[in-house]
KESE-198015 format. One record per atom (N, C-alpha, C): atom name; x, y, z; residue number from 0. Coordinates in Angstrom, 1 decimal, decimal comma. Each point is the difference from the previous one (the first is absolute). Layout:
CA  X  Y  Z  NUM
...
This chain:
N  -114,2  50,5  -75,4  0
CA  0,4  1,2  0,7  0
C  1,5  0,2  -0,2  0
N  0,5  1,0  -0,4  1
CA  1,2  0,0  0,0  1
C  0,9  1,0  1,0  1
N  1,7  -0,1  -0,3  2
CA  0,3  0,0  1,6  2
C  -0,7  1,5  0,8  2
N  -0,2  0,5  -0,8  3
CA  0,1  2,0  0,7  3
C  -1,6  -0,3  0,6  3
N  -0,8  -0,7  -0,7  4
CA  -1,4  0,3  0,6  4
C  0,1  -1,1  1,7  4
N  1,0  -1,0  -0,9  5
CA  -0,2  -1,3  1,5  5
C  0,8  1,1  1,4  5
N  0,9  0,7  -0,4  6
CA  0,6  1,0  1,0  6
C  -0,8  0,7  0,9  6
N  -0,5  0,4  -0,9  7
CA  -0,8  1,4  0,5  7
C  -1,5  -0,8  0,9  7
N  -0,4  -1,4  -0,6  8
CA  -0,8  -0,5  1,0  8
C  0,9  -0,1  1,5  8
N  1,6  -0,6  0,2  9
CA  0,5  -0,4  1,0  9
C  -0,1  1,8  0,8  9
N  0,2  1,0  -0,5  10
CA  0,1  0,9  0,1  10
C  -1,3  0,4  0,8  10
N  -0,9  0,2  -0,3  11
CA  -1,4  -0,4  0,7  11
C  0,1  -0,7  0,9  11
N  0,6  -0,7  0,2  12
CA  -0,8  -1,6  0,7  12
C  0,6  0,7  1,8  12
N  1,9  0,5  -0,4  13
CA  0,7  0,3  0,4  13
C  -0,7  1,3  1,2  13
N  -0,5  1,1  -0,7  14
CA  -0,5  0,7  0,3  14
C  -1,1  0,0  0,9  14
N  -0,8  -0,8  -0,7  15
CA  -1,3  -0,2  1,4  15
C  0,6  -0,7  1,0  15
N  1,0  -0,2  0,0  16
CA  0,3  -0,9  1,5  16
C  0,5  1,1  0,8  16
N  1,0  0,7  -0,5  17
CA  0,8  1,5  0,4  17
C  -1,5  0,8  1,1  17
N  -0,8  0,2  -0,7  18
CA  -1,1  1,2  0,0  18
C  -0,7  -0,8  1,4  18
N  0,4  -1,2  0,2  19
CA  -1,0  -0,6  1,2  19
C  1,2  0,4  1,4  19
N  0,9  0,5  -0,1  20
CA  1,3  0,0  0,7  20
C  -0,9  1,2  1,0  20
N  0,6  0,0  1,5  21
CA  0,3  1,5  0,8  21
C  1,2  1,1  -0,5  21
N  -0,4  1,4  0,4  22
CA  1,0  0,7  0,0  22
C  1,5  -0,8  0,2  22
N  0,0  -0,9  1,3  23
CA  1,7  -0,4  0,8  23
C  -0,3  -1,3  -0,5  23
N  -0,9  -0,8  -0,6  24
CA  -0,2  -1,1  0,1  24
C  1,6  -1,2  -0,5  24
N  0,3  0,5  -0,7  25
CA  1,7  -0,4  -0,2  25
C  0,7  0,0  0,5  25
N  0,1  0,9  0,6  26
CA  0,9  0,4  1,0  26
C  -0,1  -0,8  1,4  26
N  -1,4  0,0  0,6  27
CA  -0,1  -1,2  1,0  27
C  0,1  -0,8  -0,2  27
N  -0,4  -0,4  -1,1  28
CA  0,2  -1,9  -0,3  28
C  1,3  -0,2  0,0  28
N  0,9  1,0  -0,6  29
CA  1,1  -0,1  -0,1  29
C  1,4  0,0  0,8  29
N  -0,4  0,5  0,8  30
CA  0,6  0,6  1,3  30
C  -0,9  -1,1  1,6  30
N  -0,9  -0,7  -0,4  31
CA  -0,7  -0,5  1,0  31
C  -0,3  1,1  0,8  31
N  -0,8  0,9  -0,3  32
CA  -0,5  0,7  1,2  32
C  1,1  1,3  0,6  32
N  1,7  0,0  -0,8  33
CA  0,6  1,0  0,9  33
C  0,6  0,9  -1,3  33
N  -1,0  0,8  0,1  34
CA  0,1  1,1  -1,1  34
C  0,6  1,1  0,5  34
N  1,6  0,2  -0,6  35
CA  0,6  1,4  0,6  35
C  1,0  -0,2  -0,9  35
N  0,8  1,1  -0,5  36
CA  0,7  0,4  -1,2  36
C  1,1  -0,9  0,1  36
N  1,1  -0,1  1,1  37
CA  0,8  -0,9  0,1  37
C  0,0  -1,6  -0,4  37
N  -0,8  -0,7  1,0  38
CA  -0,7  -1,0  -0,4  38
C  0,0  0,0  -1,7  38
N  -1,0  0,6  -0,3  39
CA  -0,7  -0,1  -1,5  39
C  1,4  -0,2  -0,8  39
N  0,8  0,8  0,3  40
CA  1,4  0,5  -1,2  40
C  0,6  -1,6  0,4  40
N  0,4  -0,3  0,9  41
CA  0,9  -1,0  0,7  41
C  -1,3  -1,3  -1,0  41
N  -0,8  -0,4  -0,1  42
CA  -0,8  -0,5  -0,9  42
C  0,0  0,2  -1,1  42
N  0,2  1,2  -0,4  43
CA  0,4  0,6  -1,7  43
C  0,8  -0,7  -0,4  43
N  1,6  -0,3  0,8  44
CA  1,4  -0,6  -0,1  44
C  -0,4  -1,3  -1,1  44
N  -0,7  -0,8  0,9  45
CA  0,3  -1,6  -0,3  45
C  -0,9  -0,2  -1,1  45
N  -1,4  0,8  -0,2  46
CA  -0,6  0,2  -1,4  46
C  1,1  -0,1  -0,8  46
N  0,5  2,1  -0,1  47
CA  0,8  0,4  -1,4  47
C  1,3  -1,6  -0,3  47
N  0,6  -0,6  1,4  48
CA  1,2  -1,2  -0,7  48
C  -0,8  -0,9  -0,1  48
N  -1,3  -0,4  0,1  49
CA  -0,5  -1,0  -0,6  49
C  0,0  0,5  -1,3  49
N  -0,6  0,5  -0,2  50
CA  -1,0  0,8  -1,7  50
C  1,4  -0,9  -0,9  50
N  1,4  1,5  0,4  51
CA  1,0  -0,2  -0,9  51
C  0,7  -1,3  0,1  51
N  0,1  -1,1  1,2  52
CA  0,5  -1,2  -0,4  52
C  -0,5  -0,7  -1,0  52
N  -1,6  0,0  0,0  53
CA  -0,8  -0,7  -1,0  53
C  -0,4  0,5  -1,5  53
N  0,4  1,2  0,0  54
CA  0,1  0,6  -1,1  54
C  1,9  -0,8  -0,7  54
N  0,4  0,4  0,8  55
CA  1,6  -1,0  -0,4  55
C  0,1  -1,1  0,1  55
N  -0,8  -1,3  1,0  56
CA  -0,3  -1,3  -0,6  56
C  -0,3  -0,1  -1,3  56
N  -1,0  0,4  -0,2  57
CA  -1,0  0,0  -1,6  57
C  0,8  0,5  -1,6  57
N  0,6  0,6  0,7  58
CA  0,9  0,7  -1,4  58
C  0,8  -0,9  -0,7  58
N  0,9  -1,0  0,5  59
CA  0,5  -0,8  -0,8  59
C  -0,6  -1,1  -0,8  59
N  -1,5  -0,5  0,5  60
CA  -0,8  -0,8  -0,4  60
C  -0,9  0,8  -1,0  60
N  -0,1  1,1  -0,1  61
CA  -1,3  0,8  -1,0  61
C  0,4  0,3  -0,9  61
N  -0,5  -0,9  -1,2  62
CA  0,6  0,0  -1,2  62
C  0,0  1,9  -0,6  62
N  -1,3  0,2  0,4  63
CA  -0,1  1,1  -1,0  63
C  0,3  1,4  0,3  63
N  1,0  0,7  -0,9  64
CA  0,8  1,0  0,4  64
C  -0,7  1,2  0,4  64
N  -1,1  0,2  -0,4  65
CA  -0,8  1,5  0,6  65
C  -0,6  -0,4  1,5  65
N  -0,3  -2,0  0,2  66
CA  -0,4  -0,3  1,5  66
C  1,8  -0,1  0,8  66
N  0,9  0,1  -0,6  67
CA  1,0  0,6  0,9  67
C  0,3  0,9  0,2  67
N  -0,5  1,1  -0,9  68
CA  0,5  1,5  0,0  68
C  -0,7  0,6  0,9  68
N  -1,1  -0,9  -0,1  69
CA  -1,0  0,5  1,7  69
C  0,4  -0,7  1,5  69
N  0,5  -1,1  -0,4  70
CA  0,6  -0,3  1,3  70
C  1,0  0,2  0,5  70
N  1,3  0,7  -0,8  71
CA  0,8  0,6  0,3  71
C  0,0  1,1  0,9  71
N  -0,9  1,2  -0,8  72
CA  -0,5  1,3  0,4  72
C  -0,5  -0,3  1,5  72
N  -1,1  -1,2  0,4  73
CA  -0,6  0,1  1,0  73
C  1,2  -0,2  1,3  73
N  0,8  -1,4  -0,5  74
CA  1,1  -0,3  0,4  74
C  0,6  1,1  0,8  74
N  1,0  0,9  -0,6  75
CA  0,4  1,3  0,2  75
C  -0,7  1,0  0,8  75
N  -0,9  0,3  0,0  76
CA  -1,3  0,9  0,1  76
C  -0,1  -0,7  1,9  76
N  -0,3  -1,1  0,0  77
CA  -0,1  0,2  1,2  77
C  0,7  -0,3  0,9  77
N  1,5  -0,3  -0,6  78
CA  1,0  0,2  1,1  78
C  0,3  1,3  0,3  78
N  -0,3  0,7  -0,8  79
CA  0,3  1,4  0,2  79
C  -0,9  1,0  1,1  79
N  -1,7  -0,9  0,0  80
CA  -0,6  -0,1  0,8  80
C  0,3  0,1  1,3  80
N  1,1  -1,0  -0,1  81
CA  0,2  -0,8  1,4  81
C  1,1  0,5  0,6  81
N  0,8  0,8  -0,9  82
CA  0,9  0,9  0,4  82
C  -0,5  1,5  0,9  82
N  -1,3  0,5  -1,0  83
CA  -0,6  1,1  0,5  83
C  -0,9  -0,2  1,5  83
N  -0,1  -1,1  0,2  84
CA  -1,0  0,1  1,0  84
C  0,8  0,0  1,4  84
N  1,3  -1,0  -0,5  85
CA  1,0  -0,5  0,9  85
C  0,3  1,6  0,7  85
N  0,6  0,6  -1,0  86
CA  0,3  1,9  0,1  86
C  -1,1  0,4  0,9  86
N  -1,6  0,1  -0,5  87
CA  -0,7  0,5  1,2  87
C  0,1  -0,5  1,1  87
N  0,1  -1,3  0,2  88
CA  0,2  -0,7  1,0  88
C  0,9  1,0  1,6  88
N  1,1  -0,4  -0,9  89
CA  1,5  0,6  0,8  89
C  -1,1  1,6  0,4  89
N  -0,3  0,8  -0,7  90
CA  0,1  1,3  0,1  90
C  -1,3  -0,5  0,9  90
N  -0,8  -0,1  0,6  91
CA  -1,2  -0,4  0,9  91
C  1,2  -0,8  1,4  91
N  0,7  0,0  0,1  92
CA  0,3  -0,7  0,7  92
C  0,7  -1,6  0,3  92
N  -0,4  -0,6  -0,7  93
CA  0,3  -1,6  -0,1  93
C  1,1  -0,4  -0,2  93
N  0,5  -0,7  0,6  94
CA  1,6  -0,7  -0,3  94
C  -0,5  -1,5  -1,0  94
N  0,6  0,1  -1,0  95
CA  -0,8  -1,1  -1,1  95
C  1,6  -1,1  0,1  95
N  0,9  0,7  0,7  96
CA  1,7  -1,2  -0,1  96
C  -0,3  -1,3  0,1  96
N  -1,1  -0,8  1,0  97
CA  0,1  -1,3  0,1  97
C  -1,8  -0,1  -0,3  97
N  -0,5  0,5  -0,9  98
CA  -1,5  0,0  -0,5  98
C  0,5  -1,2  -1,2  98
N  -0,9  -1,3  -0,1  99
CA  0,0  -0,7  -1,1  99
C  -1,9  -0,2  -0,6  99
N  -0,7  0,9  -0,8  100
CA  -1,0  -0,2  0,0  100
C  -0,4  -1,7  -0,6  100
N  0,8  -0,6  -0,2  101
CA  -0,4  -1,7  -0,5  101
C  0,2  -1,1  1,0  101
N  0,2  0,8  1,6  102
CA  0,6  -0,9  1,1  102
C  -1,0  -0,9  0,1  102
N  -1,2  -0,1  0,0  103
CA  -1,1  -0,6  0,2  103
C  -0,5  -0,9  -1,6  103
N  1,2  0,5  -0,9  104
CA  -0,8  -0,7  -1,3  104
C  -0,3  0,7  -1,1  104
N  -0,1  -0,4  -0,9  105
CA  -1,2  0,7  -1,1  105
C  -1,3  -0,4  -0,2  105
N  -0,7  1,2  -0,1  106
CA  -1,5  -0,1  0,2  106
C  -0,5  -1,4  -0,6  106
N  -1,5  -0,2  -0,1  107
CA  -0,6  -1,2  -0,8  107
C  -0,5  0,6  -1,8  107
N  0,3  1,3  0,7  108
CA  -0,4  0,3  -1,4  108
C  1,0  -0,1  -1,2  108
N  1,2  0,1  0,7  109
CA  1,6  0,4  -0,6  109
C  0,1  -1,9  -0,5  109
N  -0,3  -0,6  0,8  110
CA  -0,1  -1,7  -0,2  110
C  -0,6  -0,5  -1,1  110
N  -1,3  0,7  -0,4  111
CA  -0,8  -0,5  -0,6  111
C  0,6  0,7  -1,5  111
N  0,1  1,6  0,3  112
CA  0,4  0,0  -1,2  112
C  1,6  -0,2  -1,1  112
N  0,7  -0,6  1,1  113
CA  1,1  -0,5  -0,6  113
C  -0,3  -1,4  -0,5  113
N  -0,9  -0,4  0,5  114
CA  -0,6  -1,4  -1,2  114
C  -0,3  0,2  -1,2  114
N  -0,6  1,2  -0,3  115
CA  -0,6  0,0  -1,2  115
C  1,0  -0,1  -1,5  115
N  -0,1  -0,6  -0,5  116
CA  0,7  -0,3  -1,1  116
C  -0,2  0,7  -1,5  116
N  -1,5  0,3  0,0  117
CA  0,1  0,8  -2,0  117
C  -0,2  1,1  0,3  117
N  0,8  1,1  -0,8  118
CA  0,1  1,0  -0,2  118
C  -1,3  1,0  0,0  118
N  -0,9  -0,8  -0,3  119
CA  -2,0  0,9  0,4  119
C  -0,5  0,0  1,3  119
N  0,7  -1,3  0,3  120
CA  -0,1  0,1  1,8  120
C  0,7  0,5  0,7  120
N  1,4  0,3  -0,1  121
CA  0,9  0,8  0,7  121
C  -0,6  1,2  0,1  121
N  -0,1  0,8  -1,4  122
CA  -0,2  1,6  -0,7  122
C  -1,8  -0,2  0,7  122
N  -0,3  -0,8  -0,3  123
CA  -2,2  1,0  1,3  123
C  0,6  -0,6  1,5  123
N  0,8  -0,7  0,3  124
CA  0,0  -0,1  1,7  124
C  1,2  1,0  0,4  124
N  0,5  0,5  -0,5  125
CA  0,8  1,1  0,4  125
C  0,4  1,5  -0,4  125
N  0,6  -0,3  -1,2  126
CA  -0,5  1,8  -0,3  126
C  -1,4  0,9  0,1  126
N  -0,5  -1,2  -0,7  127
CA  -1,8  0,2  0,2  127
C  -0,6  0,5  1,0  127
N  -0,3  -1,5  0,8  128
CA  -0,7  -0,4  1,3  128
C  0,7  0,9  1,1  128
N  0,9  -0,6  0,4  129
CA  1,1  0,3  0,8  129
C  0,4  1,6  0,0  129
N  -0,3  0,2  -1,1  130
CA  0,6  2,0  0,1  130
C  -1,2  1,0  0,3  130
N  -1,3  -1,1  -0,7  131
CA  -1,0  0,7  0,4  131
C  -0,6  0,3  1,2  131
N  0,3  -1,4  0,6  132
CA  -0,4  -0,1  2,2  132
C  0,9  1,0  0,2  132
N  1,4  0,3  -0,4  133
CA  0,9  1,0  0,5  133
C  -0,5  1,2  0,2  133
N  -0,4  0,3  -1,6  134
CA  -0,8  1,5  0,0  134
C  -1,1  0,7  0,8  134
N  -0,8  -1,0  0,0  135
CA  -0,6  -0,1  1,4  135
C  0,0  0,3  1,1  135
N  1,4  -0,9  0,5  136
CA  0,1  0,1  1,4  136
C  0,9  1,0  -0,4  136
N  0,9  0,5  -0,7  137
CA  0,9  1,4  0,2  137
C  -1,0  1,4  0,0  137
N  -1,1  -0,4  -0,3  138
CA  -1,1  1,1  -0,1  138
C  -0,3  0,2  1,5  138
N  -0,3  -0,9  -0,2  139
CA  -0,8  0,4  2,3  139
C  1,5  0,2  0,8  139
N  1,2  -0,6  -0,5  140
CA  0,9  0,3  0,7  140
C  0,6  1,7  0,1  140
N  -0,1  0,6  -1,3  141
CA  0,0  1,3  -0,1  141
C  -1,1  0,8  1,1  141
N  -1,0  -0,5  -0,3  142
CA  -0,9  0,3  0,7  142
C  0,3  0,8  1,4  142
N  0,2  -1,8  0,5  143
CA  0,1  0,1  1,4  143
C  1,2  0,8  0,6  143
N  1,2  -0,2  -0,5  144
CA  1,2  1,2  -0,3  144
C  -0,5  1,5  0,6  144
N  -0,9  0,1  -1,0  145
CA  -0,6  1,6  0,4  145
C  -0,9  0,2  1,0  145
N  -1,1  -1,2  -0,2  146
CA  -0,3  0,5  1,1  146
C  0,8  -0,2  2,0  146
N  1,0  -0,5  -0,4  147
CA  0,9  0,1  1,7  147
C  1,0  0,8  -0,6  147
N  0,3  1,2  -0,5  148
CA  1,3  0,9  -0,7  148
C  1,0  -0,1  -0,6  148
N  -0,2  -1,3  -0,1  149
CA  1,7  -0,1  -0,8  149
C  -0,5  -0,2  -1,7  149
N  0,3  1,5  -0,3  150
CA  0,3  -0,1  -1,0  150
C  1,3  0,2  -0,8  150
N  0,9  -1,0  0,4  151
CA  1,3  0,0  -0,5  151
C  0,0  -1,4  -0,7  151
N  -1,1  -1,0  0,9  152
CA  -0,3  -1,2  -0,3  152
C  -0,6  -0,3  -1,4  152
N  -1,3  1,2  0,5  153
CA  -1,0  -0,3  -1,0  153
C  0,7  0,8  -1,5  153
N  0,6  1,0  0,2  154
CA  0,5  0,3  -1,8  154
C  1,1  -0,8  -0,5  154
N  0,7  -0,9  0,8  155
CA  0,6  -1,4  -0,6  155
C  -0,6  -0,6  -0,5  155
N  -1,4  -0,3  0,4  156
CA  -0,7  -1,0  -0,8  156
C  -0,9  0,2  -1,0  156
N  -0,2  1,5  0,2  157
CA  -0,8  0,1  -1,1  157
C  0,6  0,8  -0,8  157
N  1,7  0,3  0,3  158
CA  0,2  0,8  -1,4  158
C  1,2  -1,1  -1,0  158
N  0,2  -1,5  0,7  159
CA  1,0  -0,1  -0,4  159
C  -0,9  -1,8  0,0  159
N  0,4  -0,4  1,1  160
CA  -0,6  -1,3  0,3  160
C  -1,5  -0,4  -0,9  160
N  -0,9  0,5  -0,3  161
CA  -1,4  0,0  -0,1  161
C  -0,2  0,1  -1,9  161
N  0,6  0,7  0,1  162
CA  0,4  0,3  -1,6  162
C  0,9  -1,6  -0,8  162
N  1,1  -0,4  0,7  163
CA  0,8  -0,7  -0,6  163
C  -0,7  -1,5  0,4  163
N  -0,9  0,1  0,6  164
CA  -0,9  -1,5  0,2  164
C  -0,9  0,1  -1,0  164
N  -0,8  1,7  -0,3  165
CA  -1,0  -0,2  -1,0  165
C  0,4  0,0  -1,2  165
N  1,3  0,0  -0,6  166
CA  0,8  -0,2  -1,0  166
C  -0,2  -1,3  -0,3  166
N  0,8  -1,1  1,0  167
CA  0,0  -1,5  0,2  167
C  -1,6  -0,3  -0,3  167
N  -1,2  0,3  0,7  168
CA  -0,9  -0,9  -0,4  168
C  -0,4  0,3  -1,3  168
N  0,3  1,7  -0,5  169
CA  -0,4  0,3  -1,7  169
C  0,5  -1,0  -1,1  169
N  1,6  -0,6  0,8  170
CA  1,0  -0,3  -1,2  170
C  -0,4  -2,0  0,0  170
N  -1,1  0,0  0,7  171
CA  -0,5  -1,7  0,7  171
C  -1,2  0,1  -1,1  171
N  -0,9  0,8  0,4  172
CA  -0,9  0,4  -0,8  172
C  0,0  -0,4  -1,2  172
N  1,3  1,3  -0,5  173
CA  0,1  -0,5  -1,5  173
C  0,3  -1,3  -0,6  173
N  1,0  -0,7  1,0  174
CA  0,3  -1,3  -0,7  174
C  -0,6  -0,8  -0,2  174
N  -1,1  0,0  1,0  175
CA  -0,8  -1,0  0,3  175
C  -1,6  0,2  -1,3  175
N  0,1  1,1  -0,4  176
CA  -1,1  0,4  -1,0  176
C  0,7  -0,3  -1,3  176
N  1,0  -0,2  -0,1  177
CA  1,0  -0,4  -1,7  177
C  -0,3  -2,0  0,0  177
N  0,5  -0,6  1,5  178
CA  0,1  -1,2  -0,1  178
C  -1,0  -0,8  0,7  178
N  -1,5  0,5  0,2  179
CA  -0,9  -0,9  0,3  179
C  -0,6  -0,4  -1,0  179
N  0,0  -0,5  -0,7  180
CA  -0,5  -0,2  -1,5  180
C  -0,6  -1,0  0,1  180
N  0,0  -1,0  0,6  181
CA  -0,9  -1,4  0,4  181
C  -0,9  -0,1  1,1  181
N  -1,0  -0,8  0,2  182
CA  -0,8  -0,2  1,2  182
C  0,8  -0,6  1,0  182
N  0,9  -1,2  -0,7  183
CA  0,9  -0,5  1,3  183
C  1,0  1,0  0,7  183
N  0,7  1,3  -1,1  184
CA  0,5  0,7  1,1  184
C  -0,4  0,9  0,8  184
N  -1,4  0,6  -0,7  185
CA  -0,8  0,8  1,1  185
C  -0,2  -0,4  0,8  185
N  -0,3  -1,8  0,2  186
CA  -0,7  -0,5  1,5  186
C  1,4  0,1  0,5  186
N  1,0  -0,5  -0,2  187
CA  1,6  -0,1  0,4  187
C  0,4  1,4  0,8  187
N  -0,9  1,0  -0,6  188
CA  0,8  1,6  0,7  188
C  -1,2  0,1  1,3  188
N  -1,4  -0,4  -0,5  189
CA  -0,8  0,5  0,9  189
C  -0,1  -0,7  1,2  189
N  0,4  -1,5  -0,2  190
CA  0,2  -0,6  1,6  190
C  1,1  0,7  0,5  190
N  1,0  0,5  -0,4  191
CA  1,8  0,4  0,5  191
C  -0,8  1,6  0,6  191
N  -0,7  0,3  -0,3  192
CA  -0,8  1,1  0,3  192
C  -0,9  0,1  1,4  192
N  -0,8  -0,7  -0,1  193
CA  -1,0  -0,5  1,1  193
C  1,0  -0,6  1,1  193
N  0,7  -1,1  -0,3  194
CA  1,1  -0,3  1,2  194
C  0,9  0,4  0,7  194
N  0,5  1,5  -1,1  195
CA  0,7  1,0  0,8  195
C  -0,9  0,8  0,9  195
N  -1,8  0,4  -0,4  196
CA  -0,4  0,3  0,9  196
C  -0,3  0,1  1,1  196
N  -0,4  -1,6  0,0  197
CA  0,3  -0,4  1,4  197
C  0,7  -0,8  0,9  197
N  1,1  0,3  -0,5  198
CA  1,2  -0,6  0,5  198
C  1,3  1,5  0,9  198
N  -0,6  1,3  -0,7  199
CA  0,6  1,2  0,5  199
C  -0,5  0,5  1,6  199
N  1,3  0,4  -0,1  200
CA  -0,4  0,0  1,7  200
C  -1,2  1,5  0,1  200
N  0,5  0,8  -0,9  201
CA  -1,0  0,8  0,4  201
C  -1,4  0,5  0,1  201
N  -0,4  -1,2  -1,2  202
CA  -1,6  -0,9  0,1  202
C  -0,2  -0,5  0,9  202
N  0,6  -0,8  1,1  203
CA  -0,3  -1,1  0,7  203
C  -1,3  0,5  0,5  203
N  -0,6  0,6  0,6  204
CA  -0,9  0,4  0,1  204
C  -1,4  -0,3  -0,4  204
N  0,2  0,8  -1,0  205
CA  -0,9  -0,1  -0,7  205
C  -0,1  -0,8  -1,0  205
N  1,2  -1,0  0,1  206
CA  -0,4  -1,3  -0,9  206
C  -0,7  -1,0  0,8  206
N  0,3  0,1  1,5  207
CA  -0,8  -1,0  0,7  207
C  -1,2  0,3  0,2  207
N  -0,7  1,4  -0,9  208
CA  -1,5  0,0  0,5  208
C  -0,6  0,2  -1,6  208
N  0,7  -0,4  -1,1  209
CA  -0,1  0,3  -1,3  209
C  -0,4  -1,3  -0,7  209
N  -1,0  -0,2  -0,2  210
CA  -0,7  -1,0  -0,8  210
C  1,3  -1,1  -1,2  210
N  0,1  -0,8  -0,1  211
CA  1,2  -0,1  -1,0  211
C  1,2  0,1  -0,1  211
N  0,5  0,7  1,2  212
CA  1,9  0,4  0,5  212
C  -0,1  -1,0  1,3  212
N  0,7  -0,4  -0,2  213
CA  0,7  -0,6  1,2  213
C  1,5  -0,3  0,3  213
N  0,4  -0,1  1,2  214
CA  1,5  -0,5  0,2  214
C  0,2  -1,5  -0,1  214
N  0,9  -0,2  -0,9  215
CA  0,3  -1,6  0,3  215
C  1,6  0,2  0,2  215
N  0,3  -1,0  0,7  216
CA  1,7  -0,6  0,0  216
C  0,7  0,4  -1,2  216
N  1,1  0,1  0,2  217
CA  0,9  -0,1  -1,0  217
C  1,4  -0,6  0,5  217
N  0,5  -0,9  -1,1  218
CA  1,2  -0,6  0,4  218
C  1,4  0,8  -0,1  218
């Protein structure tokens, strides 16, 4: 099998899990139960500076120049994120002056994937994996945007935000379809795949009732 067909199975696999989701089901899991625009964005924060710290860990160690030219891009991309959301923030009200969204840590997902070490595992657990739960959850998040009126929220994310994440998982996509060329690295991307599954917070859910996903520890 070679890499574009091994893709497009992860691509599948990826998909049927999505399709078993609720309309908010992201969003609750995500939020534990307190689903409201604020909240959600104040949540967005510590995502977008995870994404981009780990996209800038990885860069000096990835040998290969088109898997830095993607992690650069993502790098950038979602500090910029984190700038725009900060913006809606302020304009909704919020004083963000002594807001640290890492006070409590970085995720287990942010843990796990800064372990990963080869470049086929980095590129399916994050641009990939990672951008694709995004799209997801920025889908129902638009959503839900509209349906409580703010739509000042919701065309952030889907004219600007939603776009530059589906970029990131295209440019994961591709790399990952040029350099799976072996069975050991397909298995190498498809565990880094399935582990970001269910290791994201916004599965939690539905990984605990999902045949095969589960949460384990991470150091």
């Amino acid at each position: 099998m070679n890499g574009k067909e091994f893709v497009a199975q992860l691509l599948e696999e990826m998909g049927r899990l999505f399709a078993r989701l609720g309309e908010m089901e992201t969003l609750e899991s995500e939020s534990e139960g307190n689903v409201d625009v604020v909240t959600l964005l104040r949540l967005a924060l510590k995502s977008e500076l995870e994404a981009s710290e780990l996209a800038g860990f990885w860069l000096p160690t990835t040998p290969e120049v088109d898997a830095k030219m993607a992690l650069a891009l993502q790098c950038g991309d979602e500090m910029k994120h984190y700038g725009m959301i900060s913006q809606r923030l302020a304009e909704l009200g919020e004083d963000l002056t002594d807001f640290d969204p890492l006070a409590e840590g970085h995720s287990p997902l942010y843990q796990y994937l800064r372990g990963l070490r080869t470049t086929v595992e980095r590129i399916a657990a994050g641009p990939f994996a990672s951008e694709a739960i995004a799209l997801v959850r920025n889908a129902q998040f638009v959503s839900f945007c509209r349906s409580v009126g703010d739509e000042e929220t919701a065309s952030l994310y889907a004219q600007t935000i939603q776009p530059e994440e589906a970029h990131h998982h295209h440019l994961g996509r591709e790399i990952l379809e040029k350099y799976l060329t072996t069975p050991e690295l397909q298995e190498l991307a498809a565990s880094a795949v399935r582990n970001t599954l269910a290791i994201a917070d916004e599965l939690r859910n539905l990984a605990a009732k999902t045949t095969g996903l589960h949460n384990f520890p991470v150091s």
